[in-house]
MITOR-442428 format. One record per residue (C-alpha): chain; x, y, z. Coordinates in steps of 0.25 Angstrom, whole numbers, always signed. Example, Ala and Ser with C-alpha at 12.3 -4.5 7.8 and 13.67 -1.06 7.14 Angstrom:
<recs>
REC, A, +49, -18, +31 .
REC, A, +55, -4, +29 .
</recs>
This chain:
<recs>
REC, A, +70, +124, -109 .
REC, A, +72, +138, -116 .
REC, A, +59, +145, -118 .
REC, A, +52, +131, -115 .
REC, A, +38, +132, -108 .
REC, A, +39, +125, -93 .
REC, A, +27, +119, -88 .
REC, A, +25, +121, -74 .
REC, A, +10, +119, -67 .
REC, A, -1, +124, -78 .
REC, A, +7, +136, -84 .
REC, A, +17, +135, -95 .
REC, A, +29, +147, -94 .
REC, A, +31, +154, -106 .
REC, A, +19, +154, -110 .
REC, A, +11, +165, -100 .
REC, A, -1, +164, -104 .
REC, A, -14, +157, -97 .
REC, A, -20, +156, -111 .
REC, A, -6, +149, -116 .
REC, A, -6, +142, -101 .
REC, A, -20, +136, -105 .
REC, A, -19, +132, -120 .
REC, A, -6, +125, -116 .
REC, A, -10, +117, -106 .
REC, A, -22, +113, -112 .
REC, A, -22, +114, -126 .
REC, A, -6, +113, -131 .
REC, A, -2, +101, -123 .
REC, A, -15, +92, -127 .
REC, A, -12, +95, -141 .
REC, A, +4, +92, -140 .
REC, A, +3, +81, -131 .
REC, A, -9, +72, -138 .
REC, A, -5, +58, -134 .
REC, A, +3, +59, -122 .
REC, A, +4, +43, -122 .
REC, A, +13, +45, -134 .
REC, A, +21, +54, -129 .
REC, A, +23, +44, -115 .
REC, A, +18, +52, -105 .
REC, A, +6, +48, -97 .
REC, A, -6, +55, -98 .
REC, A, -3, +60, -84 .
REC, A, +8, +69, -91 .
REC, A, -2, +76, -99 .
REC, A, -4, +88, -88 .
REC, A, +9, +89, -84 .
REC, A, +17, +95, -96 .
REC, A, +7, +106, -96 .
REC, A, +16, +107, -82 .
REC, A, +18, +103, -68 .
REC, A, +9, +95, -60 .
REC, A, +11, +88, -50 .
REC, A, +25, +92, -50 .
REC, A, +30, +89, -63 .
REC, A, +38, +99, -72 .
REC, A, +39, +96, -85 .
REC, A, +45, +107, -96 .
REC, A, +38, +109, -110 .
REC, A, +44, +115, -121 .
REC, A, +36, +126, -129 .
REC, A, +39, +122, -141 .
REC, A, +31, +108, -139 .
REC, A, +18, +113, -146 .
REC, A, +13, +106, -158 .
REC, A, +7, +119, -162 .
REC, A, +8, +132, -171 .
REC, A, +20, +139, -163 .
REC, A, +12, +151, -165 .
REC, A, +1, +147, -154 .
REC, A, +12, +149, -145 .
REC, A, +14, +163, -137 .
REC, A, +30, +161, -140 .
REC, A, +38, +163, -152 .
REC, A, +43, +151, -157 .
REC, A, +55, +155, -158 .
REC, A, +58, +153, -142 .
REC, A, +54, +138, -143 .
REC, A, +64, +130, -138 .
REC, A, +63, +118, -146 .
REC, A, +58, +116, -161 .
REC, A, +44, +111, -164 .
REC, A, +50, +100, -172 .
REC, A, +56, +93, -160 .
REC, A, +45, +92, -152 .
REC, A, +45, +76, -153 .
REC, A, +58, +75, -148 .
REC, A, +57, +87, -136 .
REC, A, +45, +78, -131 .
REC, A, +52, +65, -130 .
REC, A, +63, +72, -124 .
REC, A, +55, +78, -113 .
REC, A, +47, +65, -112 .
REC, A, +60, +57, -107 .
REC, A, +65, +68, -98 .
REC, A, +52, +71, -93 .
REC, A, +53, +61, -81 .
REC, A, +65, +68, -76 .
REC, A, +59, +82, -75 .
REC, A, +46, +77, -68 .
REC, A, +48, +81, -52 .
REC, A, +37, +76, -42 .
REC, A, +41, +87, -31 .
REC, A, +32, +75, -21 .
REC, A, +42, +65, -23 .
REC, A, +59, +63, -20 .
REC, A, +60, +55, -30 .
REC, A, +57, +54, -45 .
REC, A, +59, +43, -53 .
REC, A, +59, +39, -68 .
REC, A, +52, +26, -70 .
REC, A, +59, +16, -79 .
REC, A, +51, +7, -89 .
REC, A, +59, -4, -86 .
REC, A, +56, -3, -72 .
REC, A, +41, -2, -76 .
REC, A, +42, -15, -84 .
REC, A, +47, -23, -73 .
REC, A, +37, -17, -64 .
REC, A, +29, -24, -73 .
REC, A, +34, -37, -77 .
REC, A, +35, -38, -62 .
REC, A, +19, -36, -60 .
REC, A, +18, -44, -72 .
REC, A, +22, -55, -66 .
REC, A, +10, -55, -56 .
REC, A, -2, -62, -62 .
REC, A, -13, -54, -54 .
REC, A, -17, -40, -59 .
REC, A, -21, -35, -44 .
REC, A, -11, -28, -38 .
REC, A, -1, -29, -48 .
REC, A, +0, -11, -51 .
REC, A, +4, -11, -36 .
REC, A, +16, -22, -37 .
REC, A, +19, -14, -52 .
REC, A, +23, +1, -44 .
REC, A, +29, -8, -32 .
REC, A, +39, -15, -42 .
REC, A, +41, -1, -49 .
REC, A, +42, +6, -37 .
REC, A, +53, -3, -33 .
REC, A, +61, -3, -45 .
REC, A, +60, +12, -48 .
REC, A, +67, +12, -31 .
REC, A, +78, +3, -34 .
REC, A, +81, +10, -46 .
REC, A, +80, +24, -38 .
REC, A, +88, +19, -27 .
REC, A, +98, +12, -35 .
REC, A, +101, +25, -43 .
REC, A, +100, +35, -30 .
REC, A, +109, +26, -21 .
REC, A, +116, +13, -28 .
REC, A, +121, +9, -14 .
REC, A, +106, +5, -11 .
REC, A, +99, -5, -16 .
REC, A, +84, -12, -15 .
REC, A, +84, -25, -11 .
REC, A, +71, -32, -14 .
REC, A, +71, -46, -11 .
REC, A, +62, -44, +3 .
REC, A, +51, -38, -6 .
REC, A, +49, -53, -11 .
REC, A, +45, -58, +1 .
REC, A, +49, -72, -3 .
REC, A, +37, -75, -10 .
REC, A, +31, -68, -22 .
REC, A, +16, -71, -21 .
REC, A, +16, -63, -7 .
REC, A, +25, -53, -14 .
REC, A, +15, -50, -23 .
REC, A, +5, -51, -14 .
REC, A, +10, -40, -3 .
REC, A, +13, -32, -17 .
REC, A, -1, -32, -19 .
REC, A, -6, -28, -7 .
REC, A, +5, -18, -1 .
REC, A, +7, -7, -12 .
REC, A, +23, -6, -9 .
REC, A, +36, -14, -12 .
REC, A, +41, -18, +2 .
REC, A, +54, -27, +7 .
REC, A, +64, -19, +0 .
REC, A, +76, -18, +7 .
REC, A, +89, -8, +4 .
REC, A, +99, -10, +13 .
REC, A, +93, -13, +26 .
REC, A, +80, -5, +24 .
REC, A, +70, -10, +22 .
REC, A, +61, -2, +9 .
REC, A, +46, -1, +4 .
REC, A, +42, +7, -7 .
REC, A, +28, +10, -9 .
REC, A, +25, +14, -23 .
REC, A, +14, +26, -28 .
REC, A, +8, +25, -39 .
REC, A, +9, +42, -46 .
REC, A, +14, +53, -39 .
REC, A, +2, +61, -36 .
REC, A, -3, +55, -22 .
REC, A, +1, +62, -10 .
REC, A, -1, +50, -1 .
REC, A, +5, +34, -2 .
REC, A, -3, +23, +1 .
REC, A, +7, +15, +10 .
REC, A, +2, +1, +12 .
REC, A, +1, -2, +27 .
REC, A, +8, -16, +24 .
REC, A, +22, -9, +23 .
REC, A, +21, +0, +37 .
REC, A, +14, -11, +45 .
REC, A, +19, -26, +41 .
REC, A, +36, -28, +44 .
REC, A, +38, -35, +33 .
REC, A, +36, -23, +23 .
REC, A, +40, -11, +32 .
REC, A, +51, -3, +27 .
REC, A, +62, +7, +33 .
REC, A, +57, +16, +21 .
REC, A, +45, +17, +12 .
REC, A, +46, +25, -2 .
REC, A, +35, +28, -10 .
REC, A, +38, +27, -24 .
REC, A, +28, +34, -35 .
REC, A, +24, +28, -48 .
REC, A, +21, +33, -60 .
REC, A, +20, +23, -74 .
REC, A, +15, +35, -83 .
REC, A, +26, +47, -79 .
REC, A, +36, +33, -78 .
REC, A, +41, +41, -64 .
REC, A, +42, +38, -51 .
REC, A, +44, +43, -37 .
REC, A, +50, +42, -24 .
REC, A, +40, +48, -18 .
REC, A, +44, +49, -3 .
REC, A, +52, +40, +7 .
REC, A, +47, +37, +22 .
REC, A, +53, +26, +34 .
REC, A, +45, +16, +40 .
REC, A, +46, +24, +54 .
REC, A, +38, +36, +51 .
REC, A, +29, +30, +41 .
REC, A, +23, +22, +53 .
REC, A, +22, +36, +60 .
REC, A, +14, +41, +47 .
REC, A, +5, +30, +46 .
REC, A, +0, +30, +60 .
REC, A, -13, +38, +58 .
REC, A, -15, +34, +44 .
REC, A, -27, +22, +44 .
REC, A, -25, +11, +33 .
REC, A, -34, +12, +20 .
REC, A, -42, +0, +13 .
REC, A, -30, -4, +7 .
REC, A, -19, -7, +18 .
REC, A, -13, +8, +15 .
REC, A, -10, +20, +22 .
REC, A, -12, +32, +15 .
REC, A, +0, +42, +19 .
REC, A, +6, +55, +14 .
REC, A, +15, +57, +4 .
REC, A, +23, +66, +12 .
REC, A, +25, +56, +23 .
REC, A, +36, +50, +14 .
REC, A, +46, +63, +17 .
REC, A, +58, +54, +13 .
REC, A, +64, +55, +0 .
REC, A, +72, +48, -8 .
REC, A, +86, +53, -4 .
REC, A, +81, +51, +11 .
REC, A, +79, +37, +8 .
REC, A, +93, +35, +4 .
REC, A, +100, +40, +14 .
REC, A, +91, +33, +25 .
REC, A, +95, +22, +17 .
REC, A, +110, +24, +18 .
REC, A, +111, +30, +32 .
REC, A, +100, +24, +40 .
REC, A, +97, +11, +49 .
REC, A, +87, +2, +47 .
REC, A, +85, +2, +62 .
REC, A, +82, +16, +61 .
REC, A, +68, +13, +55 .
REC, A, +64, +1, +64 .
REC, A, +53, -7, +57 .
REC, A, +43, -17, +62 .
REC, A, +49, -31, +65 .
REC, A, +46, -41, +53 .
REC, A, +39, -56, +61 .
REC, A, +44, -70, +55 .
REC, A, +42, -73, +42 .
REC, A, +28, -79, +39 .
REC, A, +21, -82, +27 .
REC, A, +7, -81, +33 .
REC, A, +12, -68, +40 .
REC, A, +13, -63, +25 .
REC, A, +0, -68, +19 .
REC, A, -7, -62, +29 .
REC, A, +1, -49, +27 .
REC, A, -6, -49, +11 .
REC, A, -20, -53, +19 .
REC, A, -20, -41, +28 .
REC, A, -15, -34, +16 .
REC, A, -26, -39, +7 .
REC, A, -39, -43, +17 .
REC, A, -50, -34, +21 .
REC, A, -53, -33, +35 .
REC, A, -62, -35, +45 .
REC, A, -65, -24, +53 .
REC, A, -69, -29, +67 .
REC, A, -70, -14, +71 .
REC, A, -83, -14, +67 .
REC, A, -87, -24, +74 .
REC, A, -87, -16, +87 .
REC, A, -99, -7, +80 .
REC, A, -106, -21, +77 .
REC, A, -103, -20, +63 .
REC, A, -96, -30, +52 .
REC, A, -87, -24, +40 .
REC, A, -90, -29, +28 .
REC, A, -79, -39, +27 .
REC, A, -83, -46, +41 .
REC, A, -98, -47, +35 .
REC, A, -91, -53, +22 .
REC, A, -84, -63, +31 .
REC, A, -98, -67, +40 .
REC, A, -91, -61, +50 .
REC, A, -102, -60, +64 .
REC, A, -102, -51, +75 .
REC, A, -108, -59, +88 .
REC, A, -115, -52, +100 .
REC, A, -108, -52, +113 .
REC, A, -109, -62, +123 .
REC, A, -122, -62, +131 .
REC, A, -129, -72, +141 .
REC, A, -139, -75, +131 .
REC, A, -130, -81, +121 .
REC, A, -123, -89, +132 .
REC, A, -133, -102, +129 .
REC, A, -132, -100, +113 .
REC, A, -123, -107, +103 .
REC, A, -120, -93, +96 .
REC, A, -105, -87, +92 .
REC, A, -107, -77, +102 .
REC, A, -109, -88, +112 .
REC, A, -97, -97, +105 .
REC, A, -87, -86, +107 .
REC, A, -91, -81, +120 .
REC, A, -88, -97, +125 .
REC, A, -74, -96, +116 .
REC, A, -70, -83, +122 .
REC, A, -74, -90, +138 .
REC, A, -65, -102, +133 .
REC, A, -53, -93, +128 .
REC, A, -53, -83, +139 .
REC, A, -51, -70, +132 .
REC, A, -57, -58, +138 .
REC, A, -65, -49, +128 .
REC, A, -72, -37, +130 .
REC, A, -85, -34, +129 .
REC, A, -84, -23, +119 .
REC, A, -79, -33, +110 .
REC, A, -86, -38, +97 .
REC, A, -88, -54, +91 .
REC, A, -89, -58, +78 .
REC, A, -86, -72, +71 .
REC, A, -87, -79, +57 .
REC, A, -89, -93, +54 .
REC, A, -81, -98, +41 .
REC, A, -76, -111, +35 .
REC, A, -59, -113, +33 .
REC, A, -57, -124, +23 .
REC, A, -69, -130, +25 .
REC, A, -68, -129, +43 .
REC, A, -78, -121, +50 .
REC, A, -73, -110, +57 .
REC, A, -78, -99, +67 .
REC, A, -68, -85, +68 .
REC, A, -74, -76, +81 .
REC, A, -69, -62, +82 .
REC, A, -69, -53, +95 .
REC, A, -64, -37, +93 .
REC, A, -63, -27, +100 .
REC, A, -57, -14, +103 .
REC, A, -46, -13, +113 .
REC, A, -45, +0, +124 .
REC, A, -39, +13, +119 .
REC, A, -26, +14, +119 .
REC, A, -23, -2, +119 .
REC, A, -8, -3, +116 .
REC, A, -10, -17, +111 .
REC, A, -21, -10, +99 .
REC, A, -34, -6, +97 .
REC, A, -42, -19, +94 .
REC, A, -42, -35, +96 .
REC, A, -49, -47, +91 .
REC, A, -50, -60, +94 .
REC, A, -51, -71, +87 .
REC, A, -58, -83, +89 .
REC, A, -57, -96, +77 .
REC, A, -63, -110, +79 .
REC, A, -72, -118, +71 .
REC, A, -87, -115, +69 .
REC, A, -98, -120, +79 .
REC, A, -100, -136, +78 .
REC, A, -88, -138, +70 .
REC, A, -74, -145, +76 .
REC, A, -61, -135, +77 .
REC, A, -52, -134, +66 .
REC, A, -39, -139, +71 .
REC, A, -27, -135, +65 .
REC, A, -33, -119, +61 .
REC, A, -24, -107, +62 .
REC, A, -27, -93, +66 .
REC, A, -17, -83, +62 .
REC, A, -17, -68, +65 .
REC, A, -8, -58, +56 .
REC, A, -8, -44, +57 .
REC, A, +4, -33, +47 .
REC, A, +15, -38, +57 .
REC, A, +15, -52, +59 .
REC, A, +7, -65, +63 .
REC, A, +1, -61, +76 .
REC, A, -5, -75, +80 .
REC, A, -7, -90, +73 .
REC, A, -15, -102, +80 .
REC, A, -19, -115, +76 .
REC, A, -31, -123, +83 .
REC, A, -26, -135, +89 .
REC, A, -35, -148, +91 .
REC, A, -39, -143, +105 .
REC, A, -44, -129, +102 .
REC, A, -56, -125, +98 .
REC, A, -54, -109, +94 .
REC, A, -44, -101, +92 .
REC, A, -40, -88, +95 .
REC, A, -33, -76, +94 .
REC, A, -33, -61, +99 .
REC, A, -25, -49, +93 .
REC, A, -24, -33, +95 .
REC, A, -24, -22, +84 .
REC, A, -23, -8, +81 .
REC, A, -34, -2, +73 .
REC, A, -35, -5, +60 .
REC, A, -23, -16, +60 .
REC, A, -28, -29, +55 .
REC, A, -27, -43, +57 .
REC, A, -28, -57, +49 .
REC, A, -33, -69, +54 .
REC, A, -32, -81, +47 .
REC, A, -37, -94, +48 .
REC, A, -30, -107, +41 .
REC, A, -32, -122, +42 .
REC, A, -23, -131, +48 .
REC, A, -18, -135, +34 .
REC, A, -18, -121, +30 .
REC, A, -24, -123, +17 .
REC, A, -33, -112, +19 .
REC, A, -35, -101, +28 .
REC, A, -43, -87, +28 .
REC, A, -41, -75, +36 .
REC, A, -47, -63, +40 .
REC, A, -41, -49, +42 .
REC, A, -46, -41, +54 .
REC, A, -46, -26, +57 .
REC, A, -50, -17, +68 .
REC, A, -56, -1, +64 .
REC, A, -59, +6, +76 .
REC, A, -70, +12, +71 .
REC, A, -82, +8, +60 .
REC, A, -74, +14, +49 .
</recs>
C-alpha cells in the first residue's frame, strides 16, 4: 500500500492523532461515502471501512478524501495514488474487497455468486405461498454455495441430492418449511445435512430438533453454513458428526419452535476435517438410528408434529388445562368415588370402560375426555396420565387413550386410531363391528410428543391431536 492509511479497530495508522482519529471516522467518511447503495455495499458496510469489526480488515488508501489536501496532517506529496483516480481505486477495491474479508469464527469463507442467488430464487419462486419461503431461499443457497465449495476443494467428492426430494414435492416443501436445514444429501456413503445461518454474528445455531431426533433426516455430519445477501459472502462456519451432537443436545430443552439453541463452538470441525472424515472414514463408524418402512402417514405426521401445538397433559397433574386443551373443550373428570357409582356421568363411563379392559391405573393418575364430531359421527376421546416412578427405564410418563362414540350414539365401525412419535408409527387400530372402544397406551420421556389421529373408515377425513408431557407447570 506505500504510505496508505490501514484501518484497524477505531484508529487509522498514520495518522496519530485522536483529533484526526475522530474527524475521520466521523466526518471524512460520511462526506466520502454519501450513497453507499451506489457504491454496492450494503449499509451494514458503512462502519467497517472506518476499520475492523467483527473481524474484518479492510485497507483504505489516504489519498481517498474528496477534500482540500490541505486538511490533511501529511504532505501530499506521500499519497500513494492521485486524486484523480479515486473512481477507478474504489471499484477496484470494491471487487477485491470480498477476498480480504476474514471472519477469524469461521473455517471457511466464501464469495456468493449472483447466479447462484438467482436460482435460489427462481427456485423459491416457484412456490406459490409467501410463508416459509426466506427459509427454503438460504436452504437452496446454502446448498448450492456447498456443492460448489466441495466441488472446487475436492473434485473426487460430489453431493448427490436426489434423497432430499423425498419422492414428492409437496411434502418437500412441506418439511422445508418447517425444519430450517437441507437434509438427505448423500456424498459417497455419508449421509449430510446442512443447516444454513442467516449473518455471521450469532454465537449459537438454532438446530432444528427434526434432523438429530427423526432417522429419516439424521446425518453422519451436520455443517452450518452462514448467509449473507448484503456482503454477497458466505461461510462455513463449523462441521460436527451425528455422535457427539447427541451428547451436546442432551441437557438442552427444545424451544417453541422445534429447535435447540447450541453453541457455536460445538461445531469444532472444520472444513478440512470434513474432507478427510469423508475420504478416510466409515460410515459405520458414526452409527445412526435405524430408518422404519416407508410410510406415507408416517411422513405426514412427521410435518404435524413439526407444525402442531401441544397439549401439555403435565398440567393436568396440578388440576390445570393449557390453553390449547381449553381451546379444544378438553375436561378434566374427578376420580372414581362410590357416589358416582349409580350416575350416568363420564367419570362413571370410564371407571366401567377401564373394569371392562382390565388395565390397572394408579390412583395418582388424572382423567380428562372431549367430545367432537368426525365427518359428521359423534365421538368421545378419554385420556388417563400419569407420571411414572423415578428412574423408570421405559420413560418418565404414560397415557392412555380411550376412543368410542359419544353416549347414546352406535359405535363407528371402520374408525382408526394411530399413534406417531419422531421415529416411527408406534400403534394403528381400526374398530371392528364387535368393539365398542378402542384403546391404546404409550410411554415417554419428558418433553417428547406424541400424535394421535383419528380417520374414518373411508379416510376422507381425519383430525389428530399432538400430545406432550412437562414435568413441571412450566
Amino acid at each position: 500500500m506505500g504510505c496508505g492509511v490501514w484501518g484497524v479497530g477505531s484508529r487509522v495508522w498514520g495518522v496519530g492523532c485522536g483529533v484526526w482519529e475522530f474527524y475521520w471516522n466521523f466526518c471524512l467518511l460520511p462526506l466520502a461515502f454519501p450513497s453507499w447503495e451506489g457504491l454496492g455495499v450494503g449499509a451494514s458496510c458503512l462502519p467497517l471501512l472506518g476499520g475492523v469489526r467483527g473481524g474484518f480488515l479492510l485497507p483504505l488508501a489516504s489519498c481517498l478524501f474528496p477534500i482540500p489536501y490541505s486538511l490533511f496532517p501529511i504532505p501530499c506529496s506521500l499519497l500513494p495514488t492521485p486524486y484523480s483516480l479515486f473512481p477507478q481505486y474504489i471499484t477496484k477495491m470494491l471487487n477485491t474487497s470480498t477476498e480480504m474479508i476474514a471472519f477469524p469464527a469461521l473455517t471457511e469463507t466464501l464469495t456468493l455468486e449472483l447466479e447462484q442467488q438467482q436460482k435460489a430464487l427462481d427456485m423459491t419462486n416457484q412456490i406459490g405461498e409467501t410463508s416459509g419461503t426466506l427459509a427454503i431461499y438460504l436452504q437452496e443457497l446454502a446448498l448450492l454455495v456447498f456443492e460448489d465449495w466441495l466441488a472446487k476443494r475436492e473434485p473426487s467428492l460430489r453431493v448427490e441430492r436426489a434423497a432430499n426430494r423425498l419422492g414428492d414435492s409437496g411434502l418437500s416443501q412441506a418439511i422445508s418449511k418447517a425444519i430450517n436445514a437441507v437434509c438427505n444429501l448423500q456424498i459417497g456413503e455419508f449421509k449430510i445435512c446442512l443447516i444454513p445461518s442467516f449473518g455471521f454474528s450469532d454465537p449459537f445455531v438454532n438446530l432444528p430438533q427434526g434432523i438429530v431426533t427423526i432417522p429419516k433426516f439424521t446425518a453422519h455430519f451436520y455443517v452450518v453454513i452462514a448467509i449473507d445477501d448484503d456482503l454477497g459472502i458466505a461461510g462455513i462456519k463449523g462441521v460436527n458428526r451425528y455422535d457427539q451432537l447427541v451428547i451436546d443436545i442432551s441437557n438442552i430443552v427444545v424451544d417453541s419452535d422445534h429447535n435447540y439453541e447450541i453453541p457455536l463452538s460445538r461445531f469444532t470441525m472444520s472444513g478440512d476435517d470434513l474432507i478427510l472424515d469423508l475420504q478416510c472414514l466409515s460410515p459405520q463408524e458414526i452409527p445412526l438410528p435405524e430408518i422404519p418402512q416407508p410410510s406415507q402417514d408416517y411422513i405426514k405426521d412427521v410435518i404435524e408434529i413439526l407444525n402442531q401445538r401441544a397439549i401439555n397433559v403435565g398440567q393436568w397433574l396440578y388440576n390445570q388445562i393449557d390453553d390449547l386443551a381449553q381451546e379444544l373443550s378438553w375436561q378434566l373428570l374427578p376420580a372414581p368415588s362410590p357416589q358416582l357409582r349409580f350416575s350416568r356421568t363420564p367419570a362413571q363411563e370410564l371407571a366401567e370402560i377401564i373394569t371392562i379392559i382390565d388395565i390397572e391405573i394408579p390412583a395418582a393418575a388424572v382423567r380428562s375426555y372431549r367430545d367432537f364430531q368426525l365427518a359428521g359421527i359423534p365421538l368421545r376421546l378419554y385420556a388417563i396420565t400419569w407420571q411414572l416412578p423415578q428412574f423408570e427405564p421405559e420413560g418418565d410418563w404414560t397415557i392412555l387413550l380411550i376412543l368410542g362414540a359419544s353416549p347414546g350414539n352406535t359405535p363407528p365401525s371402520g374408525i382408526k386410531l394411530r399413534i406417531t412419535d419422531y421415529t416411527m408409527v408406534l400403534d394403528q387400530q381400526e374398530l371392528s363391528t364387535n368393539e365398542d372402544y378402542l384403546f391404546t397406551q404409550f410411554v415417554g420421556a419428558n418433553h417428547e410428543k406424541f400424535l394421535a389421529t383419528i380417520t374414518t373408515a373411508e379416510e376422507t377425513a381425519q383430525m389428530s391431536m399432538l400430545f406432550e408431557f412437562k414435568g413441571s407447570r412450566e
